[in-house]
C-alpha positions as CSV (number, residue, x, y, z in Angstrom):
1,X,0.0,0.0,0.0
2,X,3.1,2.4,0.8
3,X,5.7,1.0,-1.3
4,X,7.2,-1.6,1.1
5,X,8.5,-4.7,-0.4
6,X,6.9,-7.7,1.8
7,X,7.4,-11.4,2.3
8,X,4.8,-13.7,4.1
9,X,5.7,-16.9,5.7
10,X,3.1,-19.0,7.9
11,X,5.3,-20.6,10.1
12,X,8.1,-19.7,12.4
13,X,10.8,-21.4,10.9
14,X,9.8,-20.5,7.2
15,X,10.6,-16.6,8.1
16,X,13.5,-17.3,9.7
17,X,14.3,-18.5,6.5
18,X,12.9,-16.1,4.9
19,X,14.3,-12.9,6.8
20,X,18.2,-14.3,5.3
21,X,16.8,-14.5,2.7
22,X,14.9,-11.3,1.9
23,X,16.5,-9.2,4.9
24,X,14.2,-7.0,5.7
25,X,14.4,-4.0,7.7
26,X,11.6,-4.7,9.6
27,X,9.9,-8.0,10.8
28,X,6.3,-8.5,12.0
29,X,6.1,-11.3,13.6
30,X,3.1,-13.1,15.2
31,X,3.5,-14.5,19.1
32,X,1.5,-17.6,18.3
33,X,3.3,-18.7,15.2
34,X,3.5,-22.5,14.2
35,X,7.1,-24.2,14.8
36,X,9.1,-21.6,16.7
37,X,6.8,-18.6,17.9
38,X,7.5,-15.1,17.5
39,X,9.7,-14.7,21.2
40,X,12.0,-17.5,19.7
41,X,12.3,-16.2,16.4
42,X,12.9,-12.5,17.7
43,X,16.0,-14.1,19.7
44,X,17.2,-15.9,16.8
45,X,17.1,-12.9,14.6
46,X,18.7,-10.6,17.6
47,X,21.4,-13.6,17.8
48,X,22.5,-12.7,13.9
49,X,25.2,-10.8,12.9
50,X,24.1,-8.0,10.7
51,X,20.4,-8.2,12.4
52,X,21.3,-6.0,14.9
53,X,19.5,-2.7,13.4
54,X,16.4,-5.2,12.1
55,X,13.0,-3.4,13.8
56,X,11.5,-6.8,15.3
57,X,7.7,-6.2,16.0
58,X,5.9,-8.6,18.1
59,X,2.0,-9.3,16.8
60,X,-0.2,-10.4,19.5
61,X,-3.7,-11.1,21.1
62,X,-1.7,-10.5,24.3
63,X,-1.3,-7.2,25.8
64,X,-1.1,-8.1,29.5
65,X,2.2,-6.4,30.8
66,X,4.2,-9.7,31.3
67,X,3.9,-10.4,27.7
68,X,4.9,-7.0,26.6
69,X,7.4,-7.8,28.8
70,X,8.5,-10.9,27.4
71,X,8.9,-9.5,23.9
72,X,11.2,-6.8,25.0
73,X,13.1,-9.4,26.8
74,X,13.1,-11.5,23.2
75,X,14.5,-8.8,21.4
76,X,11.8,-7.4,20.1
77,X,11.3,-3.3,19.5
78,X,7.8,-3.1,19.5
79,X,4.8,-5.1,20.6
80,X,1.8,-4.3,19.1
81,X,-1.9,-6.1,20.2
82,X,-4.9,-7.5,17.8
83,X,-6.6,-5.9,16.3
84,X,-3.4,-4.0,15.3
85,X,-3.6,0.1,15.7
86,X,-2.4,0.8,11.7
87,X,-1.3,4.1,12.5
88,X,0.9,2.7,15.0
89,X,2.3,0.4,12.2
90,X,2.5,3.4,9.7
91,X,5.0,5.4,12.2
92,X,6.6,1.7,12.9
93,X,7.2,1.3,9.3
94,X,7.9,5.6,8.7
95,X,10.7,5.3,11.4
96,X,12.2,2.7,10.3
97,X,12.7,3.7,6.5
98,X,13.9,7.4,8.3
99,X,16.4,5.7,10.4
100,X,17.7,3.7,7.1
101,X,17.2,6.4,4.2
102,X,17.1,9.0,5.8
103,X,14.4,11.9,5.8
């Protein structure tokens, strides 16, 4: 809708293998996720070389404090709750291509 180039996986471990892949700048990933759920795969990621500047945004149904918690303690930079806010996600995705483009 804004230009981003987007992958889709449906399971943990096919975005892990898809985020070498593709290397995206930012990664939404769901907390519920078949395989290896989104905390796992946010440490994974965090646990890469050259992921270190990746914005990792935890999806969830979840917005009780000890999960938000948990995803910051994850790795993640941002944990947002169903039904997502999308104007949260729009300055999410608007500060992310700021901090790698520029203004």
């Amino acid at each position: 809708m804004r230009g981003h180039a987007v992958e889709i996986a449906h399971d943990g471990l096919s975005a892990f293998d898809a985020m070498l892949r593709f290397q995206p700048h930012v990664a939404l990933l769901d907390i519920d996720m078949p395989g290896i759920d989104g905390h796992e795969l946010a440490r994974r990621i965090r646990g890469l070389a050259g992921c270190e500047s990746m914005v990792v945004v935890i999806v969830s149904g979840d917005g009780r404090a000890a999960t938000v918690d948990k995803s910051r303690d994850a790795g993640a930079d941002h944990h947002l709750t169903k039904p997502v806010d999308f104007d949260a996600l729009w300055q999410i995705l608007d500060d992310a291509v700021r901090s790698v483009f520029g203004p």
